[in-house]
N, C-alpha and C positions, 0 to 999 in steps of 0.2 A: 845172418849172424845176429844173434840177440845181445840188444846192451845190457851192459853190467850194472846190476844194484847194488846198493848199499845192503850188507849183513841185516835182518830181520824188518827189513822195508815191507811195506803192505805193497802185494801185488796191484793196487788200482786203489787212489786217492777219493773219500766222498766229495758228493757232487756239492755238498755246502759248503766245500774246503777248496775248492775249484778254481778262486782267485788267488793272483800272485800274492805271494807273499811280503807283508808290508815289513819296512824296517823301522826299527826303534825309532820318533824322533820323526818320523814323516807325518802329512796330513791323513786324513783318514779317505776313503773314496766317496763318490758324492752319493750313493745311496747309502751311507751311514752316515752321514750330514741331516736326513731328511729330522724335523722335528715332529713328526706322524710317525712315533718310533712302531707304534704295534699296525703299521700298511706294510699289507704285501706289497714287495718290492716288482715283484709280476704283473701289479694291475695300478690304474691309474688313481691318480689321489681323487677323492668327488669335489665337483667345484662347489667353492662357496658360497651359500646364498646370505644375501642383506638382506629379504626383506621374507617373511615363510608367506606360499602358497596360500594358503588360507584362513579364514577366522577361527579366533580360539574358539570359539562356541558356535559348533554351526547349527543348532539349533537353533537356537537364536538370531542368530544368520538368517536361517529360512524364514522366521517369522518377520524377520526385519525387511525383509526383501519382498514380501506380500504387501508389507504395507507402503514401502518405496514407489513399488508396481501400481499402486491404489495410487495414489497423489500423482503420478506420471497420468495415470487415465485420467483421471479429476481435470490435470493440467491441460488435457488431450481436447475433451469435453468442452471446458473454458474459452480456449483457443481458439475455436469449431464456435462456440458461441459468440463469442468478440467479433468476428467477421461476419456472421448473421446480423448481428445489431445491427453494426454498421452500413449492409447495404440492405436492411428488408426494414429499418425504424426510420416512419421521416421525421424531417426535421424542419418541417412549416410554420411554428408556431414556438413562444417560447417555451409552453408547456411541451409539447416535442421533443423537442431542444431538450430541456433538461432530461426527460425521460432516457432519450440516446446518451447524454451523457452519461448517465448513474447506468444506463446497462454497461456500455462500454468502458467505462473505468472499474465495475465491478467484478466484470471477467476479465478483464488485464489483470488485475489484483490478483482474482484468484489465480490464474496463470503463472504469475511469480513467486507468488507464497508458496502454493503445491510442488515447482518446480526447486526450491530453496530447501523445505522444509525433507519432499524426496532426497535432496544431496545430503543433510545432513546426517539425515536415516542411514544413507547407502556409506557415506566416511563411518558414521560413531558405531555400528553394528555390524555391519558386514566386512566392510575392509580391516586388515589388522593395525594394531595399536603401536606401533614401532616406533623409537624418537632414533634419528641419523643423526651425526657430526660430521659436516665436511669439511675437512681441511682448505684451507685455502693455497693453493697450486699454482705456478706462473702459468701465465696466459698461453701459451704454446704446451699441448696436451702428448704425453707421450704417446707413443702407438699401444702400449701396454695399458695407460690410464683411458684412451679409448675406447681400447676394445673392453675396460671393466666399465665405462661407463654402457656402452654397448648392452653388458650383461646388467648391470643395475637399472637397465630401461626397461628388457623383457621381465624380468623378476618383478619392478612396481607394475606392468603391466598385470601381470596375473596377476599379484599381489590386490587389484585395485578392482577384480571381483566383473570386472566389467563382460567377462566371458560368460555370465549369467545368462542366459538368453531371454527370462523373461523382465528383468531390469533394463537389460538392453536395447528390445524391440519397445517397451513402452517408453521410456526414455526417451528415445527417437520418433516413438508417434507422439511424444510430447512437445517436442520442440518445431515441428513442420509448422504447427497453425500460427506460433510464434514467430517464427521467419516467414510465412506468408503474407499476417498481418501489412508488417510494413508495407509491401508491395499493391496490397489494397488499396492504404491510404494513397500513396504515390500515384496508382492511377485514378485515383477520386478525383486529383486534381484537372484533369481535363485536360484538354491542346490550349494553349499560347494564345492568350488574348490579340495575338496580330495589333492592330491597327488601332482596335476597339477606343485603346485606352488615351487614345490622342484628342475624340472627340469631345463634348459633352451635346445635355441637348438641348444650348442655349440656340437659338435660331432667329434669322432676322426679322425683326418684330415681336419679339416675344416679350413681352412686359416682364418686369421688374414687379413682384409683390413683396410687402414686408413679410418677415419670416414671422407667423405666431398669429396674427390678426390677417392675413394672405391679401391683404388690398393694394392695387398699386398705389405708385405716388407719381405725383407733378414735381417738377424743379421749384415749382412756390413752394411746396410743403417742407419742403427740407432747405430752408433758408439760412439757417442760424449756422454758421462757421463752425470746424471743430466737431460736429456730430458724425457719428460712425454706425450705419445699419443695418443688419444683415437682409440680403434679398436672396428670392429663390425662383426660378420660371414659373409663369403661369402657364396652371397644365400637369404640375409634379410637383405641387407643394404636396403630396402624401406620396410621392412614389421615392422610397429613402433609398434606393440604388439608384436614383438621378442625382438625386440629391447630393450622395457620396463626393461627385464631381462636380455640380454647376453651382453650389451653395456659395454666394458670394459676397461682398461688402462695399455699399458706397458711401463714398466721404464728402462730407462738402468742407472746400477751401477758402477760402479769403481771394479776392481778386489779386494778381501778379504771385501766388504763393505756388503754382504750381509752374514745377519747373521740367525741362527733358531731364531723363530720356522719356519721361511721361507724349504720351501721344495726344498733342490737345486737340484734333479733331477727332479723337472718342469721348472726348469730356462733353459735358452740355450742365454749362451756367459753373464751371468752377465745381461740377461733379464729376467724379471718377468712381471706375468699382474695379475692382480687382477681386482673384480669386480668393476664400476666404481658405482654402487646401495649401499647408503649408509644401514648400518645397524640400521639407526634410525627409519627413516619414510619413506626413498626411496628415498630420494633429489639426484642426479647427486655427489658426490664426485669428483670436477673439479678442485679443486688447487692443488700445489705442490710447496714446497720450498725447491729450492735444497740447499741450505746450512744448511738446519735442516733434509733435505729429511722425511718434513712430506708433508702428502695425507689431505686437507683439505675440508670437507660439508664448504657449507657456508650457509646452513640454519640454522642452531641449534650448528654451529662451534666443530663441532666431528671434531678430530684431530687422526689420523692413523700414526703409526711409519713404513715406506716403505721398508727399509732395512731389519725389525724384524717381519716378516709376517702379516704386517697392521694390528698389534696391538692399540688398542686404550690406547693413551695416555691422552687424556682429551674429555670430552663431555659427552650424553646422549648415544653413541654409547652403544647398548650390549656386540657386539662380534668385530672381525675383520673382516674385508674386504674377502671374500673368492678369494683363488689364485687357478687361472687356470691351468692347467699343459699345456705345453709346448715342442715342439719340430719340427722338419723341417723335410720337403717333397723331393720328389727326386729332386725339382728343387732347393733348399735351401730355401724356403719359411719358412716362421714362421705360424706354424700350430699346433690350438689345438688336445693334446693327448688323451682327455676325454672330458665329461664334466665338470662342478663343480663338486665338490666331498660332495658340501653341499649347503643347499638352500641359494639362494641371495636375496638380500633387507633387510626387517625390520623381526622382527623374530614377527609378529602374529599369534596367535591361531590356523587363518583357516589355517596356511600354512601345518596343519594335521602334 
C-alpha cells in the first residue's frame, strides 16, 4: 500500500534539499557556520600554515646556499688545521711558542667566523623572512595549543631550509673538528701528577746559592738583621721547572725574635728560609717589611708573620709558607738538611 502525497508534490526531493528542514528563528547547522564559505562541504578544510615552505626567491636561495656550503668547508678545513698545529708545531722555544700560538688562534678564528658568517647566509637568504606574534598563554598548554605548537615545530622545521642536503652535510662536517678540538686539548693534559708535586729538589747538603750572582753564602755573610734573600739549589739555578718549586728566601732575625711555631733547630745563627711559592696560587712571595717582619704576595696581598713560622696573618693564603731546614757544610756554607717536610705552593687537589 502506497502512501499518500500532497496534490502536485514532486515525486523524489533533490539531493541538495535532503536536510531537515529548519524553522524560522532556529540556529543554522554547523556546516553553514563554517567561515570558509566557498569549501566543499565533502572535503576537508587544508591546514594552516605559519610559516611557507620555502624562500621567496630560490634563486637566490641556491646561490646563497653555495656559498653557506663554501664557509662550512673553509670551517671544515680550519678545524682539521687547528688540531694539526696543535699536535705537529712544538713548542720549545719562545719563538715556537708564539708561532703555535698565531697558528692556533688563527684557525680557531677562522672556524667561527666561517661558521657565524655561513648562519647568517643560511637565516637572511635561504630561510623565509616571516615576523610571528605570540600571545602570551597560561602555563598549562591545551591539548589543542599543543598539538598547534606540535605543527608550528614541523612547519619552522621545513621552513628552516635545513632539509638541504648540501648545507646540511657541510655544516656537520663543519662542526666535528670543532667539538673534537676540545677533546685534544683535554687530553694534551696528561695523567695526574701523583706524588710528583709533594717533592722539590732541595736535598740534604745542597747549598743555598744567591739567586742572580748563584754563589753560596756563610752565616757571616748575612749578618745584618732584617735582610731578606732569595736562594735557589745548587745544581738548578738554570733549570726553571726546579726552580718553579724550590726557589726560596732566608731571613736573618735579631737574637730572641724568632719565635714557634718556627722550628729552631732548622735555623742556623738566627737564619731561617722558607719557601718563597706562595700558598695561594703560587705567585713569588717577594716583599718583606722589616719593621712588621711580614713576608708579603703581592698578587692577592697574603701577608705571612716571618718571625712565627710564616703564619698567615691576612689574605686568601691557606697555610704557611713551608720552612726549610737548615744547616752548614764542612766549608761553613748554608746548606739544606732535607727537603721540605711538606708540599709547596697552592694546596690543589692534584697535588695527591
Amino acid at each position: 500500500m502506497s502512501n499518500p502525497r500532497a496534490p502536485g508534490a514532486p515525486d523524489e526531493l533533490p539531493a541538495a534539499h535532503a536536510h531537515p528542514h529548519r524553522v524560522i528563528g532556529t540556529p543554522p547547522p554547523a556546516e553553514a557556520r563554517t567561515m570558509l564559505a566557498d569549501v566543499d562541504m565533502g572535503q576537508a578544510r587544508p591546514a594552516r600554515r605559519w610559516l611557507p615552505a620555502g624562500p621567496p626567491n630560490a634563486r637566490l636561495a641556491k646561490k646563497a646556499e653555495r656559498i653557506a656550503a663554501a664557509l662550512f668547508i673553509l670551517a671544515t678545513l680550519a678545524g682539521i688545521g687547528f688540531i694539526a698545529a696543535y699536535v705537529g708545531l712544538e713548542v720549545g722555544s719562545v719563538d715556537s711558542a708564539f708561532r703555535s700560538n698565531l697558528a692556533l688562534g688563527l684557525a680557531m678564528s677562522v672556524v667561527f667566523l666561517a661558521l657565524a658568517v655561513g648562519a647568517v647566509i643560511w637565516v637572511r637568504y635561504i630561510m623565509p623572512d616571516v615576523e610571528l606574534t605570540e600571545e602570551r598563554h597560561p602555563m598549562a598548554s591545551t591539548p589543542e595549543e599543543r598539538q598547534a605548537f606540535a605543527e608550528t615545530f614541523e612547519q619552522g622545521a621545513e621552513a628552516s631550509q635545513f632539509k638541504r642536503p648540501l648545507l646540511r652535510r657541510t655544516l656537520i662536517a663543519a662542526t666535528l673538528p670543532a667539538l673534537a678540538a676540545p677533546l685534544v686539548l683535554l687530553r694534551d693534559l696528561g695523567p695526574l701528577p701523583g706524588t710528583y708535586l709533594r717533592h722539590t729538589v732541595w736535598r740534604k747538603g745542597t747549598r743555598l746559592l744567591v739567586f742572580g750572582p748563584n754563589t753560596p753564602i756563610r752565616p757571616g755573610d748575612f749578618s745584618s738583621p732584617g735582610q731578606m734573600i732569595t736562594v735557589v739549589p745548587d745544581g738548578y739555578q738554570d733549570d726553571m721547572d726546579a726552580l718553579a718549586a724550590a726557589t726560596s728566601i732566608i731571613i736573618k732575625f735579631a737574637p730572641g725574635e724568632l719565635q714557634p711555631p718556627t722550628v729552631m733547630n732548622w735555623t742556623v745563627d738566627d737564619i731561617v728560609c722558607y719557601s718563597k711559592i706562595c700558598t695561594h696560587v703560587g705567585c713569588p712571595a717577594a716583599l718583606y717589611e722589616q719593621t712588621t717582619h711580614h713576608i708579603l704576595c703581592p698578587c692577592h696581598q697574603s701577608t705571612f708573620d716571618a718571625p712565627r713560622g710564616a703564619l698567615v696573618t691576612f689574605g686568601p693564603a691557606p697555610r704557611p709558607l713551608p720552612q726549610l731546614p737548615l744547616t752548614t757544610d764542612a766549608d761553613g756554607y748554608l746548606v739544606a738538611a732535607s727537603d721540605f717536610h711538606e708540599p709547596v705552593g697552592p694546596s690543589f687537589w692534584e697535588r695527591g
